[in-house]
N, CA and C atoms of all chains as a GROMACS GRO file, in nm:
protein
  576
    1UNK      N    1   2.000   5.117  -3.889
    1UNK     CA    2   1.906   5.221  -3.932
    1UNK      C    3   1.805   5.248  -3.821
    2UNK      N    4   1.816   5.355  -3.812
    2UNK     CA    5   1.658   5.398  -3.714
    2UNK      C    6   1.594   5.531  -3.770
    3UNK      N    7   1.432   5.499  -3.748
    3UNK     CA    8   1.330   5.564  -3.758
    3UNK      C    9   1.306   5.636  -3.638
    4UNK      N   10   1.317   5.775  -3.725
    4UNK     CA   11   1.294   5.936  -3.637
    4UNK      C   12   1.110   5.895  -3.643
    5UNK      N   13   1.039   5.934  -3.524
    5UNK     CA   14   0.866   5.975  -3.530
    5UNK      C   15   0.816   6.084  -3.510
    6UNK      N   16   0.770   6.191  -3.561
    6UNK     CA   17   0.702   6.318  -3.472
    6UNK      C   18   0.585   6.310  -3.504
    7UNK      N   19   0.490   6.326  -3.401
    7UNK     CA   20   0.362   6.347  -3.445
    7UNK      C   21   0.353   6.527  -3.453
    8UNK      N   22   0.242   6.564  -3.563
    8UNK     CA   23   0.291   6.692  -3.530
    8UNK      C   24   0.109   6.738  -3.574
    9UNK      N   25   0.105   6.839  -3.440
    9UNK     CA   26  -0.040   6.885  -3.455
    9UNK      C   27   0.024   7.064  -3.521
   10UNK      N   28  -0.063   7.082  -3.634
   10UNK     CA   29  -0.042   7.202  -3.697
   10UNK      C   30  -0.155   7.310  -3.683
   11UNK      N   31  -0.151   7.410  -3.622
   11UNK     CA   32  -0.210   7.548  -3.594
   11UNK      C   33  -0.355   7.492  -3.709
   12UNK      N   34  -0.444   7.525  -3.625
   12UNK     CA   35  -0.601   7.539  -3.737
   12UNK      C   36  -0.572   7.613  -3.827
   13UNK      N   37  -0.595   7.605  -3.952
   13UNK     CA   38  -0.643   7.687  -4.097
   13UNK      C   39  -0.473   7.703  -4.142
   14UNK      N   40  -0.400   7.635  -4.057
   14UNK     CA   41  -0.247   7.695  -4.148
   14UNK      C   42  -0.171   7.524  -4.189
   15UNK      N   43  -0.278   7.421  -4.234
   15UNK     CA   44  -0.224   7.306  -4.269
   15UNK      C   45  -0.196   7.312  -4.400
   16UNK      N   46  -0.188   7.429  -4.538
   16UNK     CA   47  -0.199   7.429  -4.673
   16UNK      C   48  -0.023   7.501  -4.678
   17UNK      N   49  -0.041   7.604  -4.549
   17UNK     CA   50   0.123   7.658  -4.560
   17UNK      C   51   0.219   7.597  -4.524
   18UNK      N   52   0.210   7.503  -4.414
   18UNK     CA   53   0.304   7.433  -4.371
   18UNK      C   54   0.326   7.313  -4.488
   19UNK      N   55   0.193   7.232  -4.534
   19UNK     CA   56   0.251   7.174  -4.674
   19UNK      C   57   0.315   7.202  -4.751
   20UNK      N   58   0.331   7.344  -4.785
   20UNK     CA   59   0.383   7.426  -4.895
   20UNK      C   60   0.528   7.456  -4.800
   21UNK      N   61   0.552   7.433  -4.697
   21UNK     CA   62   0.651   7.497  -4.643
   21UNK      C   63   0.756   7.342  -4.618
   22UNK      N   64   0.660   7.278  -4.624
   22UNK     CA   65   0.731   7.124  -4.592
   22UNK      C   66   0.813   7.099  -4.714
   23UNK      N   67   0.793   7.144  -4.833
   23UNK     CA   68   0.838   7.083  -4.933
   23UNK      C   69   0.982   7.152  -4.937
   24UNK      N   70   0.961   7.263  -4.896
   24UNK     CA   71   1.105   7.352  -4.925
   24UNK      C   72   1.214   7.313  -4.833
   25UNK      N   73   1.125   7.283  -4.691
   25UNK     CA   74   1.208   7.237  -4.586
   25UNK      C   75   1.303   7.127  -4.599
   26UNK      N   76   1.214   7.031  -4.754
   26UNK     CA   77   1.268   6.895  -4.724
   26UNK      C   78   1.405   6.850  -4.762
   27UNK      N   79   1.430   6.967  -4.835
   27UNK     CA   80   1.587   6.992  -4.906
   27UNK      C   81   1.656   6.966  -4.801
   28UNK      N   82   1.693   7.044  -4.674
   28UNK     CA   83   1.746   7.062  -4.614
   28UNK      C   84   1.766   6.938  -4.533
   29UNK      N   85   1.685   6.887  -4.491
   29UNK     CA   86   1.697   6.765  -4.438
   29UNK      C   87   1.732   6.688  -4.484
   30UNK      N   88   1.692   6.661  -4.603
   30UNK     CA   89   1.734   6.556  -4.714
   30UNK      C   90   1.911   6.579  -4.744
   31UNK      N   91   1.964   6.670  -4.728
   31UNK     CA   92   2.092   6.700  -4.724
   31UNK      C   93   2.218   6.700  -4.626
   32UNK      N   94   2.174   6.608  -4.503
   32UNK     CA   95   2.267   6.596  -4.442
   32UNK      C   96   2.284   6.449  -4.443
   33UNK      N   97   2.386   6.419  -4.390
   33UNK     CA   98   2.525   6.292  -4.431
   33UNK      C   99   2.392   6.176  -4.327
   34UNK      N  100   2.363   6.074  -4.346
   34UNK     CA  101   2.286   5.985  -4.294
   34UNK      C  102   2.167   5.973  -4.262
   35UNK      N  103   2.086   6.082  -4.364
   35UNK     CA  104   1.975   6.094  -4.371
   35UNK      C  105   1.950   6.001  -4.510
   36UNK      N  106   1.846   5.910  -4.502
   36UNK     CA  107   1.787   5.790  -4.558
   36UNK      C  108   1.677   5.833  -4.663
   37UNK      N  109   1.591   5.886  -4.580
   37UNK     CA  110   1.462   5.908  -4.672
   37UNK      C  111   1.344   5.936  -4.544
   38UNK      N  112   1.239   6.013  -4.609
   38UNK     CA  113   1.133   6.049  -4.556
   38UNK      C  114   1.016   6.055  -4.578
   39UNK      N  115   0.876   6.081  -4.495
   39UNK     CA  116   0.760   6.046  -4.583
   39UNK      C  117   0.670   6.121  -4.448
   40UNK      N  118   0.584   6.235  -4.517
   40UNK     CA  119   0.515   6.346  -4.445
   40UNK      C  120   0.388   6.280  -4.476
   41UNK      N  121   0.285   6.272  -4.356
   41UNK     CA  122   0.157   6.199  -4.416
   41UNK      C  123   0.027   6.273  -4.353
   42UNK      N  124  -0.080   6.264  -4.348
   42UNK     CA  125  -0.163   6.353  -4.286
   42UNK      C  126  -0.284   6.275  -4.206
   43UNK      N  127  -0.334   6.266  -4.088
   43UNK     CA  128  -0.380   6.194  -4.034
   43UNK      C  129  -0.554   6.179  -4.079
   44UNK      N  130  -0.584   6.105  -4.122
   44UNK     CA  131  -0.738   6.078  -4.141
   44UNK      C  132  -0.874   6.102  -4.069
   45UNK      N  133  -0.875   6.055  -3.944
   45UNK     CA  134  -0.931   6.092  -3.809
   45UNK      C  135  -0.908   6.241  -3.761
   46UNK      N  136  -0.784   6.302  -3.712
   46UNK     CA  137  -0.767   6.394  -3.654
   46UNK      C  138  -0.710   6.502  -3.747
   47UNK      N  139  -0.817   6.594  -3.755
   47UNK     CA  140  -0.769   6.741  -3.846
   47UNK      C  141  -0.620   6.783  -3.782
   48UNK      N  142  -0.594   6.852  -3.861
   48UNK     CA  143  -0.477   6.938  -3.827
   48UNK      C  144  -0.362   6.847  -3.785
   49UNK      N  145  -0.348   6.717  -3.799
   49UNK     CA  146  -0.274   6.626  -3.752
   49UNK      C  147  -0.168   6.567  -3.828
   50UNK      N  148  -0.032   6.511  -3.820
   50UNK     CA  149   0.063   6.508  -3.944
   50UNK      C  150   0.127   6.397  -3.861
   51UNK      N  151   0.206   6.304  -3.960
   51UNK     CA  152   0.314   6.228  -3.899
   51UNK      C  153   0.416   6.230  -3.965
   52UNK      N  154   0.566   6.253  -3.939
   52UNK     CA  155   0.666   6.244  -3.983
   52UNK      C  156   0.754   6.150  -3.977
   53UNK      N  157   0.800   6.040  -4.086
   53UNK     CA  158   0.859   5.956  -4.031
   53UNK      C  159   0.998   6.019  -4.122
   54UNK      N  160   1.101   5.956  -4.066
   54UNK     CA  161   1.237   6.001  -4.134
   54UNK      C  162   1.350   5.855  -4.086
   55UNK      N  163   1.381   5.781  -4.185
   55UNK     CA  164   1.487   5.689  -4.161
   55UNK      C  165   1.605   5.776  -4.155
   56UNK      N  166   1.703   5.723  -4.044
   56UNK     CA  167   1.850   5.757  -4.040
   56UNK      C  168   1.966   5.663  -4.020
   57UNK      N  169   2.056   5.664  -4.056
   57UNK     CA  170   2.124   5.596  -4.054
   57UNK      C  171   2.154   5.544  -3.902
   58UNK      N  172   2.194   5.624  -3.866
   58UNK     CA  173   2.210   5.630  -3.712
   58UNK      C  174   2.150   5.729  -3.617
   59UNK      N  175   2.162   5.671  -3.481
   59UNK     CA  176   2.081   5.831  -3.397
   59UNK      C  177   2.132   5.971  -3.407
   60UNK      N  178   2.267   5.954  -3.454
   60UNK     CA  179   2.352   6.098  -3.436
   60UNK      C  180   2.357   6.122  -3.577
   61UNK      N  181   2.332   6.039  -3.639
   61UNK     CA  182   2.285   6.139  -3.768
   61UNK      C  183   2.168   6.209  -3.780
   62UNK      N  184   2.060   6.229  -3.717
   62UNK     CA  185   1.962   6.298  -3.704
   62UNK      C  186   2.033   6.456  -3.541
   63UNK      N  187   2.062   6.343  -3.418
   63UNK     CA  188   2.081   6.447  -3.302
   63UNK      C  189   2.157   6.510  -3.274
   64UNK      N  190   2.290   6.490  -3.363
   64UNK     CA  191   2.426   6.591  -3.379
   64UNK      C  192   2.403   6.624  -3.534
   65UNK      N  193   2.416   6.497  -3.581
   65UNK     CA  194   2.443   6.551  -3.740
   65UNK      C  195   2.328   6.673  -3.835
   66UNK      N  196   2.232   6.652  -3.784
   66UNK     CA  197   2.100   6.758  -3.817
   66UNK      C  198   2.118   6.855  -3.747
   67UNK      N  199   2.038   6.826  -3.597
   67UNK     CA  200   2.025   6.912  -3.536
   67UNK      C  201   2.090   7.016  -3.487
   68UNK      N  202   2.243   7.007  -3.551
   68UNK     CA  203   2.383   7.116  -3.480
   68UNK      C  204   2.401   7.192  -3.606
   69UNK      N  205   2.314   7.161  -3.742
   69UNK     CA  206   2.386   7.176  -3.844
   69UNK      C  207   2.276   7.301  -3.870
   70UNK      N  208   2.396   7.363  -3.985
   70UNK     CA  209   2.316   7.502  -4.049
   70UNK      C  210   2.190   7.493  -4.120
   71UNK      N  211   2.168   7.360  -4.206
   71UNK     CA  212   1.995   7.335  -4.235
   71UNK      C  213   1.905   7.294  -4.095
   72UNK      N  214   1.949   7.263  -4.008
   72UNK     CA  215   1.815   7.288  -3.865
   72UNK      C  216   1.792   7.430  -3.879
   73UNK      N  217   1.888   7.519  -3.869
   73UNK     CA  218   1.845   7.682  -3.882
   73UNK      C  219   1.711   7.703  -3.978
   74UNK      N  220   1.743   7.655  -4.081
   74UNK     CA  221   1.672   7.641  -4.174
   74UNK      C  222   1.537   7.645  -4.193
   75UNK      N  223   1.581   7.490  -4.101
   75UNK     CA  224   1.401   7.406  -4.150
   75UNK      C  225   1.311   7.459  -3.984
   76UNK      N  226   1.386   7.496  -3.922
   76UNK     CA  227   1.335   7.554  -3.783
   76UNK      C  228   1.225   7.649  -3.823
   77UNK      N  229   1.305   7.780  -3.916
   77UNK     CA  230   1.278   7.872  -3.933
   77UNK      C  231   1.118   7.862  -4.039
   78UNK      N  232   1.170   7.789  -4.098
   78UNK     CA  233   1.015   7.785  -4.242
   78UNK      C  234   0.909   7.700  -4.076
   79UNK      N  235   0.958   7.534  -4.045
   79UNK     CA  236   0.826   7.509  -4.016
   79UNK      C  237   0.802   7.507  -3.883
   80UNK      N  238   0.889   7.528  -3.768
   80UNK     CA  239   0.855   7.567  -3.642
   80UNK      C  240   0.722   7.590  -3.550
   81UNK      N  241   0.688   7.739  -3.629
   81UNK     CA  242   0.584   7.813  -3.581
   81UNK      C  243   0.417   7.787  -3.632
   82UNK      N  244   0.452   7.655  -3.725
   82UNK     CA  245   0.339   7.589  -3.692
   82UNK      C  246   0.243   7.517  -3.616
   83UNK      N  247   0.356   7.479  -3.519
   83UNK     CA  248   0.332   7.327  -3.464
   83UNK      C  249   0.215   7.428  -3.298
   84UNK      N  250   0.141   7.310  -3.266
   84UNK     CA  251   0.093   7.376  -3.142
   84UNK      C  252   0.048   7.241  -3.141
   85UNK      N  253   0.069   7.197  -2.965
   85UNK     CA  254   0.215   7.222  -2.905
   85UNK      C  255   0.332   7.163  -2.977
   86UNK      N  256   0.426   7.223  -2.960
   86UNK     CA  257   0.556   7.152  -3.005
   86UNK      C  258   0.580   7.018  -2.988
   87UNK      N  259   0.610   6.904  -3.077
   87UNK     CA  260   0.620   6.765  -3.119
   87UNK      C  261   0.684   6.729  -3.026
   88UNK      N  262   0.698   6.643  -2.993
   88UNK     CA  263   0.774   6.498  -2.895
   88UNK      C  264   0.825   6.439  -3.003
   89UNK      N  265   0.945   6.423  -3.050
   89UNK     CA  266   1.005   6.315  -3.108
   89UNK      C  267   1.094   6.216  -3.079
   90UNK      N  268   1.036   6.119  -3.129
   90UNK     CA  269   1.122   5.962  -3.081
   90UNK      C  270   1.203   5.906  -3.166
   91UNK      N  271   1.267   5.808  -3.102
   91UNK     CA  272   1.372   5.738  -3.262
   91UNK      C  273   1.288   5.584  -3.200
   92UNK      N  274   1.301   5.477  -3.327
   92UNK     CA  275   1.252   5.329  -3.277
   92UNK      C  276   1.315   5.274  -3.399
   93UNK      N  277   1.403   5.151  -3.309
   93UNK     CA  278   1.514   5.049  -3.392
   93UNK      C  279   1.406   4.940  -3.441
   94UNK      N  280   1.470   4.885  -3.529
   94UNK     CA  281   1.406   4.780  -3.560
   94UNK      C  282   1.389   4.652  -3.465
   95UNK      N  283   1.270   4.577  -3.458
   95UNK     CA  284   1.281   4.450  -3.384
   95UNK      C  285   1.301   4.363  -3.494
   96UNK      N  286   1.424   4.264  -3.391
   96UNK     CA  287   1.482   4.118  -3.479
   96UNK      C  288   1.418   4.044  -3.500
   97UNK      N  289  -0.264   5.414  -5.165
   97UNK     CA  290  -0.214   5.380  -5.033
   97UNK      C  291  -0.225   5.458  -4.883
   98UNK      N  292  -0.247   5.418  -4.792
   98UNK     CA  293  -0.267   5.465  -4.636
   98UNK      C  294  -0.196   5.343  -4.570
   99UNK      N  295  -0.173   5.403  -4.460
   99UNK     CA  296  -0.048   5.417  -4.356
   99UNK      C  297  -0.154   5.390  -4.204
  100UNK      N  298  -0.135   5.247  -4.183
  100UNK     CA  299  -0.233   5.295  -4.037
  100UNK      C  300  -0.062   5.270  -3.940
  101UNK      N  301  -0.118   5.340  -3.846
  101UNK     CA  302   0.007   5.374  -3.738
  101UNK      C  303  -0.065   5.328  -3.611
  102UNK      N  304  -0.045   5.258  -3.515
  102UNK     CA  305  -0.064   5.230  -3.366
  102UNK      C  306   0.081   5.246  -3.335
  103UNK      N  307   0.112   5.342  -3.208
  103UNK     CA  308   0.174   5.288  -3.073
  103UNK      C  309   0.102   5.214  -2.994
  104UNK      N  310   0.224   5.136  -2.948
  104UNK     CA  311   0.174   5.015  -2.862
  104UNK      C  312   0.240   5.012  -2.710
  105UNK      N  313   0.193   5.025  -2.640
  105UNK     CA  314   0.249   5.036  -2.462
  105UNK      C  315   0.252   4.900  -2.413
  106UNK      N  316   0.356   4.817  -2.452
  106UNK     CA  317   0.317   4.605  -2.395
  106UNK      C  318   0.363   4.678  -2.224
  107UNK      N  319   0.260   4.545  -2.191
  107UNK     CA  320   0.278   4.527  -2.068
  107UNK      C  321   0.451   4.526  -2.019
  108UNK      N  322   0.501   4.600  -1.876
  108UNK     CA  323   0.657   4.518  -1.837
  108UNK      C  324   0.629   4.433  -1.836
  109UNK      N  325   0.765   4.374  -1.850
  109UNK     CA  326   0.838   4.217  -1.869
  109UNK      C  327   0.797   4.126  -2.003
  110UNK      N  328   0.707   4.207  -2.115
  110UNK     CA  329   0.633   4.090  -2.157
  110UNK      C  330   0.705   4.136  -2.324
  111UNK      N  331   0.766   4.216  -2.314
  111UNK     CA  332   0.843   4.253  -2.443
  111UNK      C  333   0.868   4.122  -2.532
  112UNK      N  334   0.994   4.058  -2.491
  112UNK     CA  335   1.019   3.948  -2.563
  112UNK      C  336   0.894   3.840  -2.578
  113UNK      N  337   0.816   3.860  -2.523
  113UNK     CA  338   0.730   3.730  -2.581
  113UNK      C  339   0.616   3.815  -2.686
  114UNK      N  340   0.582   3.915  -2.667
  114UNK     CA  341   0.513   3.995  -2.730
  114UNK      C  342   0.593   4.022  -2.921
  115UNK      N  343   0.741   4.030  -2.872
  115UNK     CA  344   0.798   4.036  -3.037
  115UNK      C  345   0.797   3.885  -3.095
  116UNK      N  346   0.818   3.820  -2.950
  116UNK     CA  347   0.774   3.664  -3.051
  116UNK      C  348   0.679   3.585  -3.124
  117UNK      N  349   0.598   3.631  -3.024
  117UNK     CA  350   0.417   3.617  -3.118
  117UNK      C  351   0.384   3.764  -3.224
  118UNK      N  352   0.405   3.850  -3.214
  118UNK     CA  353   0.411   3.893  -3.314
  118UNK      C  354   0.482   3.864  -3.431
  119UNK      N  355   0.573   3.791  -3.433
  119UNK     CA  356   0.609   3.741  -3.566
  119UNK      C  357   0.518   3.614  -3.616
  120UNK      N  358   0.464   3.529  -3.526
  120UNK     CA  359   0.372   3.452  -3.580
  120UNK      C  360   0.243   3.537  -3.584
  121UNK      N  361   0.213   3.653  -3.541
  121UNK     CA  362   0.056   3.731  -3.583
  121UNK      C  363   0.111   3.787  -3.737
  122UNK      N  364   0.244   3.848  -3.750
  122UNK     CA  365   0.299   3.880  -3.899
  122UNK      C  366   0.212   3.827  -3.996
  123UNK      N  367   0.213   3.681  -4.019
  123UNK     CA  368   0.160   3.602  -4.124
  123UNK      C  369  -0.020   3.644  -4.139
  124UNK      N  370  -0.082   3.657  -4.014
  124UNK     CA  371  -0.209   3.688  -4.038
  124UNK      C  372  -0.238   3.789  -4.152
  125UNK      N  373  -0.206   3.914  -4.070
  125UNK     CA  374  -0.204   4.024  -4.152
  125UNK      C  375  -0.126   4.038  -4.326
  126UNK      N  376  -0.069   3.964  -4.284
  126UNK     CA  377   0.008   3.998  -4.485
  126UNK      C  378  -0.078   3.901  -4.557
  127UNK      N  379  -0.151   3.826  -4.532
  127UNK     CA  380  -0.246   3.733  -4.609
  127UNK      C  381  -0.345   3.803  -4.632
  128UNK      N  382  -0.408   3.934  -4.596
  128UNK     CA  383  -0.502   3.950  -4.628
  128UNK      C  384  -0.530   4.093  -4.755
  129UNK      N  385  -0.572   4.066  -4.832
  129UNK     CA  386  -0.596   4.136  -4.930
  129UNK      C  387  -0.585   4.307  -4.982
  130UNK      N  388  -0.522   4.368  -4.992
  130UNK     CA  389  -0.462   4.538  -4.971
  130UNK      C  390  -0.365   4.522  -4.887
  131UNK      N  391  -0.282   4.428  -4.814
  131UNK     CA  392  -0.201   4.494  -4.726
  131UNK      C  393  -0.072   4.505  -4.854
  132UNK      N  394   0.000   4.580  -4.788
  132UNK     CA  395   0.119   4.620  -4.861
  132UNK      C  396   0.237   4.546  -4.810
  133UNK      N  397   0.279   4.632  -4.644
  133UNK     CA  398   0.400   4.562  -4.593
  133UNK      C  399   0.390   4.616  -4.462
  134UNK      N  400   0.475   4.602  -4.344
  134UNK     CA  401   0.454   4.624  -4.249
  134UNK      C  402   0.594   4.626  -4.149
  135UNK      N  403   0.602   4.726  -4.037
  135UNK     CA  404   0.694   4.747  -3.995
  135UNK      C  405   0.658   4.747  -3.835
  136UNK      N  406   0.752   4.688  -3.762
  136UNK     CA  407   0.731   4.642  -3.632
  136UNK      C  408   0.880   4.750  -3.591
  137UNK      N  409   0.873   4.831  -3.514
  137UNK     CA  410   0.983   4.915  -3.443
  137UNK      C  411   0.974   4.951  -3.282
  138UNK      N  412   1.096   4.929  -3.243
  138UNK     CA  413   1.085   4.969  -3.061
  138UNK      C  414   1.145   5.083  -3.036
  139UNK      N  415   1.079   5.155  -2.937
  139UNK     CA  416   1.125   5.309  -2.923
  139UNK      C  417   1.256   5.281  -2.828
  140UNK      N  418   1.377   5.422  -2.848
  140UNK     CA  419   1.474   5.387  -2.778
  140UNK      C  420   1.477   5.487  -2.617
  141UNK      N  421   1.371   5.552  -2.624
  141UNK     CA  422   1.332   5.676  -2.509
  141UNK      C  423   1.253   5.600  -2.448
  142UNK      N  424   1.185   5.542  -2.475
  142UNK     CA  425   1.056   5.486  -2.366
  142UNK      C  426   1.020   5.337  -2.379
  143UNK      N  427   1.051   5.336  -2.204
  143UNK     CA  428   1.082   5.150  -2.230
  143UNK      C  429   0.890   5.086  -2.226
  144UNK      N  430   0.929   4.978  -2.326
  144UNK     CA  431   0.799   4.887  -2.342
  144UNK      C  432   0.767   4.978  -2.478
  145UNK      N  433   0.780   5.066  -2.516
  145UNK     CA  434   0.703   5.156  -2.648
  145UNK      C  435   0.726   5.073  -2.769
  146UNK      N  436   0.650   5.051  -2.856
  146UNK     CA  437   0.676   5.042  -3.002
  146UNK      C  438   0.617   5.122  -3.123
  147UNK      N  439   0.614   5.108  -3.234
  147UNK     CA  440   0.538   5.118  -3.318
  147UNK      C  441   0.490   5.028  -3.423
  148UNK      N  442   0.401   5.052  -3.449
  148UNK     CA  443   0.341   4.939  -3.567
  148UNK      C  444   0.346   5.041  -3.673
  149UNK      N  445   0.334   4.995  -3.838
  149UNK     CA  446   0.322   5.059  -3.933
  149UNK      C  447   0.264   4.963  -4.019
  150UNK      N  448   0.152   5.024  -4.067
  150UNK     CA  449   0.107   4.900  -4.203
  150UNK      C  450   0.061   4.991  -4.312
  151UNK      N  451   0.145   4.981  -4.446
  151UNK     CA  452   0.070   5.025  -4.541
  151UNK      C  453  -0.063   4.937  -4.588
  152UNK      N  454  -0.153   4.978  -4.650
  152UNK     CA  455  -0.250   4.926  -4.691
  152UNK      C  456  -0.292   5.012  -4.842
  153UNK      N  457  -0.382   4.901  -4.940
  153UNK     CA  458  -0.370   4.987  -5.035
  153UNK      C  459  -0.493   5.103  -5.053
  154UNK      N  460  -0.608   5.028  -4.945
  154UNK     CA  461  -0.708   5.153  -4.920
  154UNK      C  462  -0.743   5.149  -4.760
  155UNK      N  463  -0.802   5.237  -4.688
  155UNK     CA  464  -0.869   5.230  -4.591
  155UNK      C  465  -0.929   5.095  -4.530
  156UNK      N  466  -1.011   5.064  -4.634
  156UNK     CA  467  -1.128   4.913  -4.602
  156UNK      C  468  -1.040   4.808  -4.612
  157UNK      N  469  -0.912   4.776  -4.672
  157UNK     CA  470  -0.833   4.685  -4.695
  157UNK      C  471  -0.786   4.630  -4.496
  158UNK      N  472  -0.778   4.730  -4.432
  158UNK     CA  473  -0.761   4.777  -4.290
  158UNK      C  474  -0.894   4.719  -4.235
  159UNK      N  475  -0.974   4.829  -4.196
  159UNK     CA  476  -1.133   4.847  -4.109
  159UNK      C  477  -1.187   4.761  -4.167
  160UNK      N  478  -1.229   4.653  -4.295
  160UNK     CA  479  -1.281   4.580  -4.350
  160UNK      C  480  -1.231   4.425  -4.340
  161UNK      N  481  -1.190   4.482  -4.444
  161UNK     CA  482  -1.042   4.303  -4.545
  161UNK      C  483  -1.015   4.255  -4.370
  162UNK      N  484  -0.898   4.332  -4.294
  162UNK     CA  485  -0.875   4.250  -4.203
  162UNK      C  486  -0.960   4.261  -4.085
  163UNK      N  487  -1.006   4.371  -4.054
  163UNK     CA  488  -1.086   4.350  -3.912
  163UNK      C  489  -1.200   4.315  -3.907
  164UNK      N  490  -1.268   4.225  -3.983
  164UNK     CA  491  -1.352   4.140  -4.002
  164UNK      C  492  -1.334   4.011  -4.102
  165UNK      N  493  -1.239   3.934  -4.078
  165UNK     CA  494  -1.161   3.831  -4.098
  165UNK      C  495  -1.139   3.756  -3.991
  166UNK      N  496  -1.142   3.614  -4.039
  166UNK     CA  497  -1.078   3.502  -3.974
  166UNK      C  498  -0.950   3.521  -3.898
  167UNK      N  499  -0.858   3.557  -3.968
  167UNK     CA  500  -0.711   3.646  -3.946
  167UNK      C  501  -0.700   3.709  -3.811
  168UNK      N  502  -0.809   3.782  -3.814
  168UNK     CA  503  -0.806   3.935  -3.709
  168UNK      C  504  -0.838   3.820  -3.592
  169UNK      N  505  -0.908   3.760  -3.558
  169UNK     CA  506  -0.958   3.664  -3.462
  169UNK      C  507  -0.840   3.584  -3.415
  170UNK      N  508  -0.726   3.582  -3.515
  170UNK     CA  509  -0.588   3.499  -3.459
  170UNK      C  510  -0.489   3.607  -3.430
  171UNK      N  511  -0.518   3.678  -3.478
  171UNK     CA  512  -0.383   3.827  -3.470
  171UNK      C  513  -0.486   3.873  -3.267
  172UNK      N  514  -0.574   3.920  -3.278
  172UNK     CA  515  -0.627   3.982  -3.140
  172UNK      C  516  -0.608   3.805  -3.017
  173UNK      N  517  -0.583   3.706  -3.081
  173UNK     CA  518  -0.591   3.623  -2.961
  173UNK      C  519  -0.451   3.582  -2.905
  174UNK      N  520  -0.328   3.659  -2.998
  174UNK     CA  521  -0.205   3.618  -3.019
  174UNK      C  522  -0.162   3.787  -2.944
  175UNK      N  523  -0.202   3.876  -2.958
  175UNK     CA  524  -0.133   3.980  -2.948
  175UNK      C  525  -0.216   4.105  -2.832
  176UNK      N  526  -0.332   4.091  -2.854
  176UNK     CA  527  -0.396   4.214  -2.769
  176UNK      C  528  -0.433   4.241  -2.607
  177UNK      N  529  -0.369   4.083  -2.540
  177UNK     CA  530  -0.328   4.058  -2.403
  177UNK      C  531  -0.221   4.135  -2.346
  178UNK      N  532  -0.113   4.190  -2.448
  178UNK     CA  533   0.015   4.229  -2.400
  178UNK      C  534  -0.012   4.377  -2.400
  179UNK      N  535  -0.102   4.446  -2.458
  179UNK     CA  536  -0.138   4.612  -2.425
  179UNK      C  537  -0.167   4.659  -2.336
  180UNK      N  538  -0.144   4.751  -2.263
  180UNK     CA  539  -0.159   4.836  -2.159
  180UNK      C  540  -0.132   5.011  -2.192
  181UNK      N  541  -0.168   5.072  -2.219
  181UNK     CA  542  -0.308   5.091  -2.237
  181UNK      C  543  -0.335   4.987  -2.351
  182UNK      N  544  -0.474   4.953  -2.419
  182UNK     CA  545  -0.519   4.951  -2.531
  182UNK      C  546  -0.490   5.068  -2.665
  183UNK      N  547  -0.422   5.031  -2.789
  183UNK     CA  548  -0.419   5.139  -2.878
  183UNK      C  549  -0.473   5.196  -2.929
  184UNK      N  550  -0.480   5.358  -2.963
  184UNK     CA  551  -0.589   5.406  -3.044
  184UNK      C  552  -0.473   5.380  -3.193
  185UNK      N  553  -0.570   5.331  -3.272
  185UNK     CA  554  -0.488   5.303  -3.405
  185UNK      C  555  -0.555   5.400  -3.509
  186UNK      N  556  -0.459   5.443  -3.609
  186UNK     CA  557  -0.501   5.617  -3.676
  186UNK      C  558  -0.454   5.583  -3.811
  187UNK      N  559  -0.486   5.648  -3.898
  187UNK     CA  560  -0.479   5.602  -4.071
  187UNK      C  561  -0.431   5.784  -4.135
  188UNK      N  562  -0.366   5.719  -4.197
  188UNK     CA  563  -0.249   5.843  -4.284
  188UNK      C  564  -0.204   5.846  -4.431
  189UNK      N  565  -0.270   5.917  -4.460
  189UNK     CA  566  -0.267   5.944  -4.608
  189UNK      C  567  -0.140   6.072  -4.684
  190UNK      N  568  -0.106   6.031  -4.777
  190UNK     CA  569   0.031   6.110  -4.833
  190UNK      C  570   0.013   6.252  -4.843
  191UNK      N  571   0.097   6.322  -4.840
  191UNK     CA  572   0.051   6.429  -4.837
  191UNK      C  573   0.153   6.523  -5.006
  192UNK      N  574   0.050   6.568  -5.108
  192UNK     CA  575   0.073   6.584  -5.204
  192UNK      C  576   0.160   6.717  -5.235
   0.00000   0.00000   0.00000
C-alpha cells in the first residue's frame, strides 16, 4: 500500500467551492480499481491550505490506473482551476 | 479529531538509524493522552523525505498533553538531531 500526498493551496475566497466540488470529485476517484480510501483535511495555521491524503494499493494504481483514466478527465475538470500554484504530489511507503 | 502532519528532511546517511529510534520515540508519543495513532511513511521521489502523521483527539492533546511532557524531552533527545532542515509541523482538521 502507498500513500498519495498533495498539499494543495486553493485560490483566496474560492475554498467553500472547491469543498463543494471535492465531494463530487470524490466519486470518481473513489472508483478506480486500487484506490483504498481518502481523507481531504484543511490546514489550521495556513488559510486557503488543504491536504490530500489518498491510500493506493499500488503506485500504478494511482499513475496509470487514475491518471490515464476517463475519471482524471473528470476530477481535473471540477477541481483543477483551483489550485494556485499547482500541487507537487508525492507517494510515501510505509517504514518497517 | 486533528491531524498534525510534519515532513521531515533526516540528515544523508542517517535514515536507518533515524527509523530505528523512531520506533523507540513511537512509545513516547502514544502514551500520552488524546493521541489517537500515528503513521511514519518514506517518500519514494525524494531521497531522505518522510512523513509523520498523528491523529490527535484535539489540538492541545498535541501543543499541550505532549509538548510539554516528560515524553517530549525523550522523543526531541531521540529524534530531532537527524533533521535538516528543522520541521515546520501544521495541524488539519476534516473537512465537512
Amino acid at each position: 500500500m502507498i500513500l498519495e500526498v498533495a498539499i494543495l493551496h486553493i485560490i483566496k475566497g474560492e475554498e467553500q467551492n472547491f469543498e463543494s466540488d471535492f465531494k463530487i470529485a470524490a466519486q470518481y476517484i473513489s472508483s478506480i480499481d486500487g484506490y483504498i480510501n481518502h481523507s481531504l483535511k484543511k490546514c489550521m495555521e495556513v488559510e486557503s491550505k488543504y491536504i490530500l491524503l489518498v491510500n493506493w494499493l499500488n503506485l500504478e494504481s494511482h499513475t496509470i490506473g487514475f491518471r490515464q483514466s476517463e475519471q482524471y478527465i473528470e476530477w481535473k475538470k471540477l477541481l483543477h482551476h483551483y489550485y494556485s500554484p499547482f500541487p507537487i504530489v508525492e507517494h510515501y511507503t510505509m517504514v518497517n
